[in-house]
N, C-alpha and C positions, 0 to 999 in steps of 0.2 A: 304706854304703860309698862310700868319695869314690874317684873313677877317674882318674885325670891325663894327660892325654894329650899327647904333646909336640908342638911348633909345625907339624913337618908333618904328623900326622897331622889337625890341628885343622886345617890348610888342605885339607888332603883332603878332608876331610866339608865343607866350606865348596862346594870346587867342584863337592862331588855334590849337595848343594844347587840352589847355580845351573844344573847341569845338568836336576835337576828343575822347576824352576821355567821352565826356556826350552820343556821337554817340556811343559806347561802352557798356556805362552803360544798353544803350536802349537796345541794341543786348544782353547781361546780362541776362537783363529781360526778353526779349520773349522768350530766350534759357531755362530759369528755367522753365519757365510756361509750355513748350516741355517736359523738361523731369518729369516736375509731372503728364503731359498727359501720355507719355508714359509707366508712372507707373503703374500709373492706367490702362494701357492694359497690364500688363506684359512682359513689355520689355526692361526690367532691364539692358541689354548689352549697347542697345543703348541709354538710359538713360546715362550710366555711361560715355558714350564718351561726350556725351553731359555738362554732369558735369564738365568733364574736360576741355571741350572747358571754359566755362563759367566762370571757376574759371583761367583757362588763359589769359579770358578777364578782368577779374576782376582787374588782377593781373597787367597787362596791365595799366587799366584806373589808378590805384594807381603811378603808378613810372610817366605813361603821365600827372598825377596832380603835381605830387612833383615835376617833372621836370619843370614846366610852373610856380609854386609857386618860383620856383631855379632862372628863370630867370626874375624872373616878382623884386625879391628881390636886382637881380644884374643890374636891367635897371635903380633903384630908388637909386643907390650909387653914 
């Protein structure tokens, strides 16, 4: 089934989008701020998972932008 959605609600979901994606950034940041604490205690293990989460999220907030940028682009044709 093909669903058609008109231009504002496609902008709609575009800026809940980039809302999620800034919610993200946030979680980014206190997560880095973690593992330079945890550095600084010598817990470099947990640190590292940490990193990972973070650059998951990172990774995350990037495609959640470009995706919202995708259809913010297709709601203005």
């Amino acid at each position: 089934m093909i669903t058609i959605c008109d231009a504002s609600e496609v902008l709609q979901r575009a800026q809940a989008l980039e809302d999620w994606a800034e919610c993200r950034k946030r979680a980014v940041a206190k997560l880095e701020l973690k593992v330079q604490h945890l550095l600084k205690q010598n817990q470099a293990d947990e640190a590292a998972r940490l990193r990972y989460a973070a650059r998951y999220l990172h990774e995350a907030t990037l495609r959640d932008r470009a995706h919202a940028a995708a259809m913010r682009a297709s709601a203005h044709q």
